[in-house]
MDAnalysis code that builds the backbone (N, CA, C; Angstrom):
import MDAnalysis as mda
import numpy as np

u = mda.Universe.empty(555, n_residues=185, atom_resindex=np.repeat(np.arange(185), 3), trajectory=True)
u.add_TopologyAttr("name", ["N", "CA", "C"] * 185)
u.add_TopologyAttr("resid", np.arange(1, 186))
u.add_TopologyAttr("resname", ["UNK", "UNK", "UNK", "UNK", "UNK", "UNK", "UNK", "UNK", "UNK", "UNK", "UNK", "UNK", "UNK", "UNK", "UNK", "UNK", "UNK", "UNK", "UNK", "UNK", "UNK", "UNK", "UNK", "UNK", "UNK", "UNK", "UNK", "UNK", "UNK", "UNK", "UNK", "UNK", "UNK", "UNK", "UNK", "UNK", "UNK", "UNK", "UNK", "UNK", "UNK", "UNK", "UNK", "UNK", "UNK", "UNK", "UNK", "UNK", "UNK", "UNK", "UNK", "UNK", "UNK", "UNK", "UNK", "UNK", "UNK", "UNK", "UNK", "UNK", "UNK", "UNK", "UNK", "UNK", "UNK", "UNK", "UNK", "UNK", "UNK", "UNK", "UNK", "UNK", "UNK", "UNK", "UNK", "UNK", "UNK", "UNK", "UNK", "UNK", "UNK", "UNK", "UNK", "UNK", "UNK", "UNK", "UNK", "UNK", "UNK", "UNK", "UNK", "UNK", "UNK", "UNK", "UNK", "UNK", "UNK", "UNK", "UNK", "UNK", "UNK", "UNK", "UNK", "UNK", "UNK", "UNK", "UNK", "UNK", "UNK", "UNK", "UNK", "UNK", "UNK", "UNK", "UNK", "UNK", "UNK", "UNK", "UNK", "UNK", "UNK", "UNK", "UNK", "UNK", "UNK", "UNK", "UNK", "UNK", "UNK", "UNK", "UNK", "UNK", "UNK", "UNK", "UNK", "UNK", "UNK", "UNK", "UNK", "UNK", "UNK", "UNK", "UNK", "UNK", "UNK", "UNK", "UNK", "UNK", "UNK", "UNK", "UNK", "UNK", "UNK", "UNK", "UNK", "UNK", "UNK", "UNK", "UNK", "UNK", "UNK", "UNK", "UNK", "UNK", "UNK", "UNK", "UNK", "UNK", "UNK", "UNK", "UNK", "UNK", "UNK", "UNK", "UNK", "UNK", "UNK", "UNK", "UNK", "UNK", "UNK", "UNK", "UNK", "UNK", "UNK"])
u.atoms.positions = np.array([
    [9.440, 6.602, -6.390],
    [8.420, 7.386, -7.047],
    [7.107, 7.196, -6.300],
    [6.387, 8.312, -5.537],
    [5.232, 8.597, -5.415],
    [3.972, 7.528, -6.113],
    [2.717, 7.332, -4.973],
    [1.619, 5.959, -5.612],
    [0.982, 7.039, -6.926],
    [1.347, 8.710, -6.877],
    [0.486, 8.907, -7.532],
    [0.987, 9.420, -9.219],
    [1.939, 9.616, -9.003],
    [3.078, 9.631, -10.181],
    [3.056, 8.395, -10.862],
    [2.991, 6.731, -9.941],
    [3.137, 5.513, -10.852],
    [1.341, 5.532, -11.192],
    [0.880, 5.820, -10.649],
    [-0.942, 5.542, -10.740],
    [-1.329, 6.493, -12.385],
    [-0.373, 7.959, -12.296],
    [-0.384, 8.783, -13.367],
    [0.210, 8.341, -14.567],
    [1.609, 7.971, -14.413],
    [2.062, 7.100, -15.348],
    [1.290, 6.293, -15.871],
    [0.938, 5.244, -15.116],
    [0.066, 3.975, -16.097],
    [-1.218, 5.007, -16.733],
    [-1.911, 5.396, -15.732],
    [-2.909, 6.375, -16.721],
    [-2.902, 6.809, -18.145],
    [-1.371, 7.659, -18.325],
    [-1.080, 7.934, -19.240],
    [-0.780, 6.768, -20.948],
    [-0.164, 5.494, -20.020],
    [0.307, 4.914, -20.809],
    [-1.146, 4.429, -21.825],
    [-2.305, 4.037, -20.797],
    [-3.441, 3.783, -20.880],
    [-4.322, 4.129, -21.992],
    [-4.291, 5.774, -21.641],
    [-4.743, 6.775, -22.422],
    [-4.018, 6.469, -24.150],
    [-2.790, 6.633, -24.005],
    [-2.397, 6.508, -25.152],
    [-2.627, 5.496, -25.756],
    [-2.950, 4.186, -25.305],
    [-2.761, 3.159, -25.855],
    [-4.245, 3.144, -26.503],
    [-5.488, 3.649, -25.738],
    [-6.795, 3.803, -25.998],
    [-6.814, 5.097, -27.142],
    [-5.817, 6.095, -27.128],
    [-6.227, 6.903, -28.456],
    [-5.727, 6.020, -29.740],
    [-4.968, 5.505, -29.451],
    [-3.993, 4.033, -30.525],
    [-4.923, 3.301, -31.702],
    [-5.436, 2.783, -30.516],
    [-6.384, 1.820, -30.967],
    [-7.859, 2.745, -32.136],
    [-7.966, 3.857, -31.129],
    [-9.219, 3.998, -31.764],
    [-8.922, 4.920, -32.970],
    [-7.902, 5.356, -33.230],
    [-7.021, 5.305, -34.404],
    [-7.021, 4.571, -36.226],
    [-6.679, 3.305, -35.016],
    [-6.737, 2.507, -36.409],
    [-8.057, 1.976, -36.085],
    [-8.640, 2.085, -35.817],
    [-10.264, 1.546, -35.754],
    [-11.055, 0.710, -35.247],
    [-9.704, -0.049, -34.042],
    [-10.304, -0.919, -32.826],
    [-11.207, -0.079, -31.617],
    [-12.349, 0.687, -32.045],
    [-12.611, 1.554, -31.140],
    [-13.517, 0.927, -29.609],
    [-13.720, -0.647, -30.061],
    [-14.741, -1.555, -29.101],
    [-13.496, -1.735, -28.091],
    [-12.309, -2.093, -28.862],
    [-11.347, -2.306, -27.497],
    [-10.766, -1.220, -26.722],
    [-10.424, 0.251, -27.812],
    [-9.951, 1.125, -27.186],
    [-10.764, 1.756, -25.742],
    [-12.463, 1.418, -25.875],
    [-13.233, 1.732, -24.804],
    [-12.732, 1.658, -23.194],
    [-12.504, 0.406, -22.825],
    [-11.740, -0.199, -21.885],
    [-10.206, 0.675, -21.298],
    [-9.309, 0.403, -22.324],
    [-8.225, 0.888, -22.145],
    [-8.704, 2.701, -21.860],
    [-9.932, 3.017, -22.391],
    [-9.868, 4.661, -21.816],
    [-10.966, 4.718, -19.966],
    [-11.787, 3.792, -20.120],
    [-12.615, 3.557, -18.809],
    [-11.163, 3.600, -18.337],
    [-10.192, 2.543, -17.773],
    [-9.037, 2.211, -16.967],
    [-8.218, 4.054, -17.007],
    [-8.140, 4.237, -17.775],
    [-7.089, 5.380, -17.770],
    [-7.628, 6.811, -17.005],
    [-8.882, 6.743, -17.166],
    [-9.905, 7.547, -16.023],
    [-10.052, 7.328, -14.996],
    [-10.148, 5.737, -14.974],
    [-10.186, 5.913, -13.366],
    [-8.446, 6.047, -12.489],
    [-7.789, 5.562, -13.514],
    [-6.634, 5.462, -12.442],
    [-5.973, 7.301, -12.745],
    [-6.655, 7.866, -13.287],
    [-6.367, 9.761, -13.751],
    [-6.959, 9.549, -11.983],
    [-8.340, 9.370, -11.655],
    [-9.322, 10.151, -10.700],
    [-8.549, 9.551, -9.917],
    [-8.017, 8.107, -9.964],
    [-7.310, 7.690, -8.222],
    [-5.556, 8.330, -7.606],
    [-5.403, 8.543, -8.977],
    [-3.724, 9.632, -9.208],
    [-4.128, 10.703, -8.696],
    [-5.426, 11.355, -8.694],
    [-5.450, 12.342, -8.020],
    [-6.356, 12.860, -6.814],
    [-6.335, 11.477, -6.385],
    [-7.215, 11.719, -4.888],
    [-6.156, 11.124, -3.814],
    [-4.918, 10.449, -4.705],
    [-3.832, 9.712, -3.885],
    [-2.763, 10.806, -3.607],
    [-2.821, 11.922, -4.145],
    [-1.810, 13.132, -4.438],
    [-1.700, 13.628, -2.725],
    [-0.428, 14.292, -2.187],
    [-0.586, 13.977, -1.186],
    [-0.598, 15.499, -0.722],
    [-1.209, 16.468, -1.304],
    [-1.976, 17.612, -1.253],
    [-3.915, 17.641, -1.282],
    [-3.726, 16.589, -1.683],
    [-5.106, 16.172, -1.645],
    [-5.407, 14.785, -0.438],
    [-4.928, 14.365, -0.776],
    [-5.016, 12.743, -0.293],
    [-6.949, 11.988, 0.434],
    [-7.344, 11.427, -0.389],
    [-8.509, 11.087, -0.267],
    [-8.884, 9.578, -0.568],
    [-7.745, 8.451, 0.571],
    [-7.977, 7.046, 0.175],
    [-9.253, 6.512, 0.152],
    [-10.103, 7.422, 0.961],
    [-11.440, 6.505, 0.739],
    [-12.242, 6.523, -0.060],
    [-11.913, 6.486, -1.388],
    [-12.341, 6.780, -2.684],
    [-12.719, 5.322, -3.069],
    [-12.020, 4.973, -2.786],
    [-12.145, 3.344, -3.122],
    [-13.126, 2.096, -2.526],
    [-13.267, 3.199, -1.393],
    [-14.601, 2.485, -0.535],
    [-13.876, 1.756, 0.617],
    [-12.537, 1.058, 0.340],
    [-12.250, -0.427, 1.627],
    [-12.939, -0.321, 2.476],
    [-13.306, -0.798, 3.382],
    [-13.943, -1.545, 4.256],
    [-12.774, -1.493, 5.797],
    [-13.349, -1.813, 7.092],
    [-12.606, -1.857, 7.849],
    [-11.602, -3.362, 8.150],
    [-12.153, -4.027, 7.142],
    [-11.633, -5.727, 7.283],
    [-10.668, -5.612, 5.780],
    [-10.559, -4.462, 5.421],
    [-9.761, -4.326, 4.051],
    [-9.957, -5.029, 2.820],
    [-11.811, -4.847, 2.547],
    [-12.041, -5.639, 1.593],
    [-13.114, -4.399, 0.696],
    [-12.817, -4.485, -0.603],
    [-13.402, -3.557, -1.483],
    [-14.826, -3.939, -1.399],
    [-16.420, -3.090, -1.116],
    [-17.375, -3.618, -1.618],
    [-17.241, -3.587, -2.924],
    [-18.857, -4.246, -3.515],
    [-19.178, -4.491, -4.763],
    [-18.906, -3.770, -5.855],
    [-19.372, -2.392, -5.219],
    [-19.714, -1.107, -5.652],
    [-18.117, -0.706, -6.791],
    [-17.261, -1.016, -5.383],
    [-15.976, -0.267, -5.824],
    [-15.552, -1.319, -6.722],
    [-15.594, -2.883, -6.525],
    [-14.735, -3.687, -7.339],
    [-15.382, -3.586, -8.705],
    [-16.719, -3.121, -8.891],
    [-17.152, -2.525, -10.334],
    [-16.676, -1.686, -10.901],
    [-16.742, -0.841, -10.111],
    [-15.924, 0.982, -11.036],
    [-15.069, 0.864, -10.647],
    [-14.126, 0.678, -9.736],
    [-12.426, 0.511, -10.033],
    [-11.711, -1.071, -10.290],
    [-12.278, -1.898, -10.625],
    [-11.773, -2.947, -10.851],
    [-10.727, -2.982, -11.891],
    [-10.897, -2.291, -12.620],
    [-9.374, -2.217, -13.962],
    [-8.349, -1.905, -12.842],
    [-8.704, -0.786, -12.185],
    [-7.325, -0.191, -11.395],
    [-6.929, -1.050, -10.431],
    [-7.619, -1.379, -9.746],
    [-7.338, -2.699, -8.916],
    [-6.845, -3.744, -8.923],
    [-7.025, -4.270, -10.351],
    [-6.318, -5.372, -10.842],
    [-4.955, -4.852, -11.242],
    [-4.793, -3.653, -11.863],
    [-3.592, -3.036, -12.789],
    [-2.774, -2.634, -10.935],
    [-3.373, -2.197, -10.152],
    [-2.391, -2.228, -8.586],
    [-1.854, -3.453, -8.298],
    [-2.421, -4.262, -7.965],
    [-1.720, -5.744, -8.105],
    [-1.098, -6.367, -8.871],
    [-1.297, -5.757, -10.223],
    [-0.303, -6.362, -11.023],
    [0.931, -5.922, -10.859],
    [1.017, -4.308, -10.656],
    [2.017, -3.748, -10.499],
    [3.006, -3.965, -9.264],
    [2.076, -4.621, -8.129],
    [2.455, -4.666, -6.748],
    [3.589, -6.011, -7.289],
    [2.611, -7.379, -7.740],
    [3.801, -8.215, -8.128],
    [4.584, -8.318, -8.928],
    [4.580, -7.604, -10.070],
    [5.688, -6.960, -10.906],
    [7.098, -6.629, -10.156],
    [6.713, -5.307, -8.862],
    [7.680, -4.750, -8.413],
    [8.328, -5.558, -7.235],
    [7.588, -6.229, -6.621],
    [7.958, -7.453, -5.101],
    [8.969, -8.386, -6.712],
    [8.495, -9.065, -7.855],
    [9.556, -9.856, -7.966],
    [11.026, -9.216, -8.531],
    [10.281, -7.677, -9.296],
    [11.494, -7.582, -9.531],
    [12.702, -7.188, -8.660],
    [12.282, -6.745, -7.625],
    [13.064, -6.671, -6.585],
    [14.008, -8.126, -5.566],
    [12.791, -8.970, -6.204],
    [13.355, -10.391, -5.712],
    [12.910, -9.676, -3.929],
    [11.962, -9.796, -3.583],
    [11.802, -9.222, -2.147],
    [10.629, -10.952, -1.576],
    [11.136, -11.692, -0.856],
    [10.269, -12.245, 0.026],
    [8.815, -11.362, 0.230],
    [8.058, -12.911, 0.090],
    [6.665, -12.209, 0.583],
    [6.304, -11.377, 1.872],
    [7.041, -11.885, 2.714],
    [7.559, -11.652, 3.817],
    [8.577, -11.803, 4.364],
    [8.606, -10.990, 5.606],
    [9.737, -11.080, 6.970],
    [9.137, -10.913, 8.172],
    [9.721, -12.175, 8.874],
    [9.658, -12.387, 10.780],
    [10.263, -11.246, 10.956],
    [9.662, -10.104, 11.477],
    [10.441, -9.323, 12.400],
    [10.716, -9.053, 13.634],
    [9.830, -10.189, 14.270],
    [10.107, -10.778, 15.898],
    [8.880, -11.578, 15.533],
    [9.334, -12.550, 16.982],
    [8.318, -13.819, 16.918],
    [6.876, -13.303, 16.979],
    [5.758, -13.576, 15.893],
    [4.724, -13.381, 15.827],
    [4.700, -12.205, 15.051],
    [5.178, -11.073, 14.482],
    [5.085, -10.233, 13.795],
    [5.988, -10.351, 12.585],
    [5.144, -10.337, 11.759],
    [5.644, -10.267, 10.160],
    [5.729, -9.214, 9.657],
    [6.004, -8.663, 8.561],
    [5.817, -7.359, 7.609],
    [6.071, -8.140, 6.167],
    [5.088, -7.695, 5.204],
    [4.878, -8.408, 3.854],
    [4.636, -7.911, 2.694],
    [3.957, -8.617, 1.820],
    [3.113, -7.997, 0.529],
    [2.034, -8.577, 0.819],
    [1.574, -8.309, -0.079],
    [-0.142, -8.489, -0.837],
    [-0.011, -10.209, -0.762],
    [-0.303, -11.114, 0.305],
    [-0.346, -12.755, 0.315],
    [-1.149, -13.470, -0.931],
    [-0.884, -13.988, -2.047],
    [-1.994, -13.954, -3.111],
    [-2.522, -15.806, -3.224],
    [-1.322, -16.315, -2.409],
    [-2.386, -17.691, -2.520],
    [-1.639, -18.028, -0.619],
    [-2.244, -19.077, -0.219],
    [-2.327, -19.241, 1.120],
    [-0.890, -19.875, 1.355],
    [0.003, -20.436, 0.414],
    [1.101, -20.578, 0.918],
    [1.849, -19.718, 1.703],
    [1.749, -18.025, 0.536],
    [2.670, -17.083, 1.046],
    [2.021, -16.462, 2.447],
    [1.240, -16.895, 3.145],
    [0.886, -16.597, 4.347],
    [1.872, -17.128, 5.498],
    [2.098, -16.096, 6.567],
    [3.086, -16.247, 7.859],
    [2.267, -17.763, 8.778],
    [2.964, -18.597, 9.429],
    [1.774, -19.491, 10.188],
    [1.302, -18.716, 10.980],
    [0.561, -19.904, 11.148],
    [-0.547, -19.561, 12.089],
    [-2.218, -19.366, 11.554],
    [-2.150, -18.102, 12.517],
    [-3.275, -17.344, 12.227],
    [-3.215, -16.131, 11.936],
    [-2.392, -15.264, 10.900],
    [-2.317, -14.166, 11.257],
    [-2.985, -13.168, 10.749],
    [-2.819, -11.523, 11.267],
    [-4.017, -10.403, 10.786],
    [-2.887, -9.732, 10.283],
    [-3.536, -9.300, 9.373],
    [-2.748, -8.553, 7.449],
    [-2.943, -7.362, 8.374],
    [-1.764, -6.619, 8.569],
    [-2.527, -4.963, 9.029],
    [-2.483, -3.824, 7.332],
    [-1.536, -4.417, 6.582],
    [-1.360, -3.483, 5.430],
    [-0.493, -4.748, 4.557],
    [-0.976, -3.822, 3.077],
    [-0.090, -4.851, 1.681],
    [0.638, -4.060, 1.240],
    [0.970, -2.927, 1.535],
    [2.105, -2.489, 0.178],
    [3.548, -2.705, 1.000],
    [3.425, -2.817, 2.588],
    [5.119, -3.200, 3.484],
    [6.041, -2.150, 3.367],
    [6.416, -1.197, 2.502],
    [7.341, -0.665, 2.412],
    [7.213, 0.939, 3.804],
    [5.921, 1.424, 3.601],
    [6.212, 2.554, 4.632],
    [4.843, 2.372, 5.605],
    [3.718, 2.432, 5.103],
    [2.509, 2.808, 6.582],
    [2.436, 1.345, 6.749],
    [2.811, 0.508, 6.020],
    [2.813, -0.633, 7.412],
    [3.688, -0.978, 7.834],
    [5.346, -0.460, 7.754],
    [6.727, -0.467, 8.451],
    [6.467, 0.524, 9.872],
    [5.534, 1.706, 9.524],
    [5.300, 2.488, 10.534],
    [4.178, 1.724, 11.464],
    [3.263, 1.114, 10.889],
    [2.600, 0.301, 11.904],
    [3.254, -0.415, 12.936],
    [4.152, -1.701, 12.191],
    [4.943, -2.652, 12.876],
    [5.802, -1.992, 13.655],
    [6.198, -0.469, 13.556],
    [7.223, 0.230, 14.297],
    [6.475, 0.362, 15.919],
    [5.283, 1.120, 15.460],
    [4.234, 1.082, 16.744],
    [4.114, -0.242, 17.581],
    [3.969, -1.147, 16.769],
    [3.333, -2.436, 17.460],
    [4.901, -2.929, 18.092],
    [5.520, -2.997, 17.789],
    [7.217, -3.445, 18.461],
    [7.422, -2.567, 19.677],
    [7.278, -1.284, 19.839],
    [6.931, -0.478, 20.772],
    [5.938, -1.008, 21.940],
    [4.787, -1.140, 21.175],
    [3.289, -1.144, 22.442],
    [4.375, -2.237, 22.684],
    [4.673, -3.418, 21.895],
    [5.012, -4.762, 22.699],
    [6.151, -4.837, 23.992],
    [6.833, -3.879, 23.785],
    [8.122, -3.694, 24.680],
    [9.382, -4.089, 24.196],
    [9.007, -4.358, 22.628],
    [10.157, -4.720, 21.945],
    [11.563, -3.737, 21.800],
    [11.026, -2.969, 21.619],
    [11.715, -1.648, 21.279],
    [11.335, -0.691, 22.232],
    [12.188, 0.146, 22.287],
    [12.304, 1.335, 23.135],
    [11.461, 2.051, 22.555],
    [12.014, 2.814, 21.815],
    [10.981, 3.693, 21.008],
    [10.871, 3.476, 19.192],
    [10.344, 4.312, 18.824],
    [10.195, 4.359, 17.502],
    [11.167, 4.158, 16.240],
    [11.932, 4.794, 16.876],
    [13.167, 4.653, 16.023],
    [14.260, 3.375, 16.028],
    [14.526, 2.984, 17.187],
    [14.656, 1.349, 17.887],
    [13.928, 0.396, 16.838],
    [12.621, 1.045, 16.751],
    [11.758, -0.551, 16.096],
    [12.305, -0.032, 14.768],
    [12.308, 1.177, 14.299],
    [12.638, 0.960, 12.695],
    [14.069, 0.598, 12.334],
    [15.008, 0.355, 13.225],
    [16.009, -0.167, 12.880],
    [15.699, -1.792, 12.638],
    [15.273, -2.228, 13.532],
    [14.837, -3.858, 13.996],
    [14.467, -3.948, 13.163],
    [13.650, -3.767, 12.191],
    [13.089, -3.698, 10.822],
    [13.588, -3.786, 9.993],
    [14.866, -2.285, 9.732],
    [15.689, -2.754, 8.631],
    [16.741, -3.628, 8.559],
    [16.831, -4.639, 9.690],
    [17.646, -5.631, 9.974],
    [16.845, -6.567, 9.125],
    [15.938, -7.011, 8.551],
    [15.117, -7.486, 8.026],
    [14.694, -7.625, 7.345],
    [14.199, -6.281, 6.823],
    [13.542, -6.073, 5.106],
    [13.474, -4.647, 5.231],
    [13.836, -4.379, 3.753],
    [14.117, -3.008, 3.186],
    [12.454, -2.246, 3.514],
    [12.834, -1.112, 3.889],
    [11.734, -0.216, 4.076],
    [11.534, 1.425, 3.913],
    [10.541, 1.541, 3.541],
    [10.430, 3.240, 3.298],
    [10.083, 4.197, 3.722],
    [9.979, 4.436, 4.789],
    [9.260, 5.423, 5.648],
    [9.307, 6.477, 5.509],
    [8.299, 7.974, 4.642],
    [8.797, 9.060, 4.675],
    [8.325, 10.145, 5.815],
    [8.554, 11.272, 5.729],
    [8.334, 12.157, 6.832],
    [6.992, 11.897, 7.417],
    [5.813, 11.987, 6.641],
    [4.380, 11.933, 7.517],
    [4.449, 10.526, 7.938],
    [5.228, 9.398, 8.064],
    [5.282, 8.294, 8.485],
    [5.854, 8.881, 9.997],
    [6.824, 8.929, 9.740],
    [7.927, 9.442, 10.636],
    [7.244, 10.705, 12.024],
    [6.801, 11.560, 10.975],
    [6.132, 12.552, 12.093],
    [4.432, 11.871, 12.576],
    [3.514, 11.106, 12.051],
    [3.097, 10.609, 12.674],
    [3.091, 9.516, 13.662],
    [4.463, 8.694, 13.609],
    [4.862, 8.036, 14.898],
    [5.504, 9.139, 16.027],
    [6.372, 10.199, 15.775],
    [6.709, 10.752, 16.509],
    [5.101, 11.575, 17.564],
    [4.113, 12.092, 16.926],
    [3.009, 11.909, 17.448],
    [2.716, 10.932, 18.528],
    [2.221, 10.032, 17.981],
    [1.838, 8.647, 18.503],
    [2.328, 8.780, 19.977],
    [3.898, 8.699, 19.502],
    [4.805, 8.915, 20.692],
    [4.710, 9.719, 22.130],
    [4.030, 11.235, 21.671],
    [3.947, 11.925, 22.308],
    [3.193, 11.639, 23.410],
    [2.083, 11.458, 22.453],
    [0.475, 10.850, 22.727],
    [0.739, 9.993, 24.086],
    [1.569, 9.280, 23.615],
    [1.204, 7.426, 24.602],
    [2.537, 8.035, 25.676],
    [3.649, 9.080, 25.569],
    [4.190, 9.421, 26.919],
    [2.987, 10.109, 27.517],
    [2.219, 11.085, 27.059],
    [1.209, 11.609, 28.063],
    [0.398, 10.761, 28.590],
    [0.073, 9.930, 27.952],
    [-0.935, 8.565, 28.244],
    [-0.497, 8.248, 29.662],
    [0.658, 7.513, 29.383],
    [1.725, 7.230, 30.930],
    [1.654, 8.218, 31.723],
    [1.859, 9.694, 31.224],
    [1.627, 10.518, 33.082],
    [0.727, 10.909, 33.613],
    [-0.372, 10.179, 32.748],
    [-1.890, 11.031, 33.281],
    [-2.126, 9.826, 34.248],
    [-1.707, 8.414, 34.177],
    [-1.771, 6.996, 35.344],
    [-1.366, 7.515, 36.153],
])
């Protein structure tokens, strides 16, 4: 299921739970539960992939929310992570996987144990598709793999992954890109 279908879902559940309340006459708490259900309505539909507008959220290039955003989307933010480790355990999925020496693919690392050694750089937290398509690239630049499709096997030798078409057709891009790269040397 689509980030923006589960983002809509909880919305909904949200919503309802905030008309619930203010119902029977908890209307100080129902407040909250309707702030949350708005924002994750506005992020369901800037995540829609007719729209698609991630920088709603503000991140940063070091993948860190300013102030700004961890104020007004902080319900949703927290309710993404909850959901993120909800679904990593119920799946029983490792925080990670070595998918060649020095490259990992993971989740969301939440205390410093579940970190790969070393020193390493987080390129993405959700693991299942734009950062399977990353690591596909980077196995490539490395000479690991032949091409694109090579690394996404190497991958699923490893850990389950999701890659859908704009994953897929933007590596095939990439691809193009970096053979022309090579014949213009």
């Amino acid at each position: 299921m689509g980030i923006s279908k589960v983002i809509g879902i909880a919305g909904t559940a949200l919503l309802v739970t905030s008309v619930g309340m203010w119902k029977i006459g908890l209307r100080i708490v129902a407040v909250p539960f309707l702030a949350t259900s708005t924002i994750a309505y506005i992020v369901a539909v800037a995540s829609h992939n007719s729209i698609n507008i991630p920088w709603i959220l503000g991140k940063n290039s070091k993948g860190r929310f300013p102030i700004w955003s961890s104020v007004l989307f902080g319900p949703f933010l927290i309710l993404a992570r909850v959901y993120a480790t909800v679904k990593r355990h119920m799946r029983k999925e490792a925080v990670y996987n070595m998918i060649t020496e020095g490259v990992y693919l993971g989740g969301w690392p939440f205390m410093l144990k579940h970190l790969p050694p070393g020193d390493p750089s987080i390129i993405d937290c959700t693991c299942h598709g734009r950062s399977a398509c990353v690591v596909c690239a980077v196995l490539v630049a490395l000479g690991i793999a032949e091409n694109w499709k090579d690394a996404e096997n190497i991958i699923r030798e490893r850990r389950k992954i999701k890659m859908n078409a704009v994953h897929r057709k933007t590596l095939d891009d990439w691809s193009k890109y970096r053979a022309s790269q090579k014949k213009d040397k």
